[in-house]
N, C-alpha and C positions, 0 to 999 in steps of 0.2 A: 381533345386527346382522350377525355373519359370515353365518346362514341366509339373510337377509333379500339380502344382494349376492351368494352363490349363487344364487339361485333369480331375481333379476334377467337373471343373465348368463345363466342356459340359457336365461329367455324368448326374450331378443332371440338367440342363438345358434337357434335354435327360426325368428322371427322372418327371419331373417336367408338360411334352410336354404328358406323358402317362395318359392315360384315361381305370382305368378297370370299365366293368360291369360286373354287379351281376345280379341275378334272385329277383322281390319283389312281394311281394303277400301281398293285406291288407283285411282282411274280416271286413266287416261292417254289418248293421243291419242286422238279418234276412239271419245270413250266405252268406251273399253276397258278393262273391269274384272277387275280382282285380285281376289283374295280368298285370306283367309288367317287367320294369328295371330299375335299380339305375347304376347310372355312377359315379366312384370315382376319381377324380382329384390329383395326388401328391401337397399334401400344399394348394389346393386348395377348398376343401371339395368337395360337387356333386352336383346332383339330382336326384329324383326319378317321375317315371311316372308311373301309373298303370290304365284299361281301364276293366270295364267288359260289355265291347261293345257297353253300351249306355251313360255312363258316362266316365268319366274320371278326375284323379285326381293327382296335381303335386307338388313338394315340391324341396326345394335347402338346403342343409347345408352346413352349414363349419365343417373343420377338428375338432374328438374326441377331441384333446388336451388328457392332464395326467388322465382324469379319464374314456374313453371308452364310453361317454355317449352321445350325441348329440340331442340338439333339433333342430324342424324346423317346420317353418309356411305348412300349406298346402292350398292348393285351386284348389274345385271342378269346375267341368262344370256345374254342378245342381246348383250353386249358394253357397254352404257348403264351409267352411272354416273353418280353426282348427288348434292344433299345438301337434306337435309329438315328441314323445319322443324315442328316439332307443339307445341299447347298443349294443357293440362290445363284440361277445363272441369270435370271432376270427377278426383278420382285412379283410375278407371274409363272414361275416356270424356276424347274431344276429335277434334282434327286439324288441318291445318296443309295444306302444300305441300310437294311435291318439285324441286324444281329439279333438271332432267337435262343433263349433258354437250349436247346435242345443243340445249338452248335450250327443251324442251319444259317445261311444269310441268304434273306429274300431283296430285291431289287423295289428301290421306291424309285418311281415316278412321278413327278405333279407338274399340273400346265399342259400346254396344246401338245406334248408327245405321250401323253399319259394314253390320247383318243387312240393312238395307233396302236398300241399295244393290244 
Protein backbone atom coordinates (compact mmCIF):
# COMPACT_ATOMS: atom_id res chain seq x y z
CA UNK A 1 0.00 0.00 0.00
CA UNK A 2 2.96 2.32 1.19
CA UNK A 3 4.32 1.61 -2.90
CA UNK A 4 1.04 2.17 -4.17
CA UNK A 5 0.85 6.15 -2.40
CA UNK A 6 4.49 6.59 -3.49
CA UNK A 7 4.07 6.16 -6.82
CA UNK A 8 0.58 8.21 -6.72
CA UNK A 9 2.37 11.17 -5.35
CA UNK A 10 5.45 11.38 -7.94
CA UNK A 11 2.51 11.08 -10.79
CA UNK A 12 0.74 14.05 -9.82
CA UNK A 13 4.06 15.77 -8.63
CA UNK A 14 5.20 14.78 -12.38
CA UNK A 15 1.60 16.09 -13.21
CA UNK A 16 1.83 18.91 -11.48
CA UNK A 17 5.81 20.03 -12.94
CA UNK A 18 3.89 19.84 -16.74
CA UNK A 19 3.28 22.99 -18.61
CA UNK A 20 0.95 22.66 -21.94
CA UNK A 21 0.67 25.51 -24.37
CA UNK A 22 -1.82 26.54 -26.68
CA UNK A 23 -2.04 28.86 -29.69
CA UNK A 24 -3.97 32.74 -28.57
CA UNK A 25 -5.16 35.04 -30.74
CA UNK A 26 -6.93 38.39 -29.35
CA UNK A 27 -8.38 40.95 -31.94
CA UNK A 28 -8.80 44.37 -30.89
CA UNK A 29 -9.91 47.57 -32.19
CA UNK A 30 -10.02 47.97 -35.74
CA UNK A 31 -9.37 44.14 -36.38
CA UNK A 32 -6.17 44.31 -34.96
CA UNK A 33 -4.72 41.12 -34.26
CA UNK A 34 -2.54 39.42 -31.56
CA UNK A 35 -0.97 36.59 -31.69
CA UNK A 36 0.69 34.61 -29.31
CA UNK A 37 0.71 31.67 -26.52
CA UNK A 38 -1.09 30.62 -23.37
CA UNK A 39 0.86 28.19 -21.05
CA UNK A 40 -1.42 26.04 -18.78
CA UNK A 41 0.04 24.93 -15.46
CA UNK A 42 -1.43 21.52 -13.68
CA UNK A 43 -3.40 23.12 -10.53
CA UNK A 44 -1.60 26.00 -11.25
CA UNK A 45 -3.68 28.05 -13.73
CA UNK A 46 -1.24 30.00 -16.54
CA UNK A 47 -0.54 32.74 -18.66
CA UNK A 48 -1.10 34.19 -21.81
CA UNK A 49 1.10 36.59 -24.09
CA UNK A 50 0.19 37.95 -27.43
CA UNK A 51 2.25 40.55 -29.59
CA UNK A 52 1.16 42.16 -32.99
CA UNK A 53 4.65 43.38 -33.18
CA UNK A 54 4.48 46.69 -31.88
CA UNK A 55 2.55 46.13 -28.86
CA UNK A 56 2.15 43.57 -26.68
CA UNK A 57 -0.19 42.19 -24.06
CA UNK A 58 -0.13 39.64 -20.97
CA UNK A 59 -2.35 38.22 -18.58
CA UNK A 60 -2.12 35.15 -15.65
CA UNK A 61 -5.05 33.07 -14.47
CA UNK A 62 -5.76 30.57 -12.22
CA UNK A 63 -7.38 27.17 -12.70
CA UNK A 64 -11.50 27.10 -14.32
CA UNK A 65 -12.64 25.38 -11.09
CA UNK A 66 -16.46 23.61 -11.62
CA UNK A 67 -17.75 25.94 -14.07
CA UNK A 68 -15.16 26.34 -17.26
CA UNK A 69 -15.04 29.93 -16.85
CA UNK A 70 -12.02 32.01 -15.99
CA UNK A 71 -11.25 35.44 -15.41
CA UNK A 72 -8.00 37.41 -15.58
CA UNK A 73 -6.44 40.83 -15.36
CA UNK A 74 -4.48 41.90 -18.42
CA UNK A 75 -1.79 44.46 -19.16
CA UNK A 76 -0.64 46.23 -22.34
CA UNK A 77 2.82 47.63 -23.31
CA UNK A 78 0.64 50.75 -24.62
CA UNK A 79 -0.34 51.42 -21.27
CA UNK A 80 -4.08 49.58 -21.62
CA UNK A 81 -5.28 47.30 -19.00
CA UNK A 82 -8.34 45.27 -18.71
CA UNK A 83 -9.79 41.96 -17.53
CA UNK A 84 -10.80 39.03 -19.45
CA UNK A 85 -13.15 36.65 -19.39
CA UNK A 86 -12.56 33.15 -21.17
CA UNK A 87 -14.49 29.76 -21.32
CA UNK A 88 -13.45 26.26 -21.62
CA UNK A 89 -15.18 24.55 -24.55
CA UNK A 90 -12.71 21.97 -24.41
CA UNK A 91 -9.57 21.85 -21.81
CA UNK A 92 -7.61 22.84 -25.01
CA UNK A 93 -9.54 25.32 -26.61
CA UNK A 94 -12.25 28.14 -26.10
CA UNK A 95 -12.55 32.21 -25.61
CA UNK A 96 -14.14 34.83 -24.24
CA UNK A 97 -13.65 38.76 -23.99
CA UNK A 98 -11.30 41.30 -22.80
CA UNK A 99 -12.69 44.32 -21.40
CA UNK A 100 -10.07 47.22 -21.67
CA UNK A 101 -9.53 50.31 -19.31
CA UNK A 102 -10.35 52.50 -22.31
CA UNK A 103 -14.11 50.77 -22.78
CA UNK A 104 -12.73 48.84 -25.79
CA UNK A 105 -13.48 44.83 -25.85
CA UNK A 106 -11.09 42.92 -27.74
CA UNK A 107 -11.83 39.03 -28.60
CA UNK A 108 -9.83 36.22 -26.96
CA UNK A 109 -9.12 33.12 -28.60
CA UNK A 110 -7.07 30.07 -27.54
CA UNK A 111 -6.59 26.50 -29.04
CA UNK A 112 -6.70 25.22 -32.72
CA UNK A 113 -9.18 28.31 -33.83
CA UNK A 114 -6.77 30.89 -32.45
CA UNK A 115 -4.40 29.45 -35.97
CA UNK A 116 -7.14 30.75 -38.12
CA UNK A 117 -7.46 34.03 -37.10
Amino acid sequence: MKTISMIAAAGLALLTACDVSHPVAVVGPGNKVFKGAATATFLEGGWFQATNGSTSCQGRYRPSGQTGTTTFPVKCSNGLTGVGTATYETPRSGGGEIVMSDGSRWKFIFGRAALAV
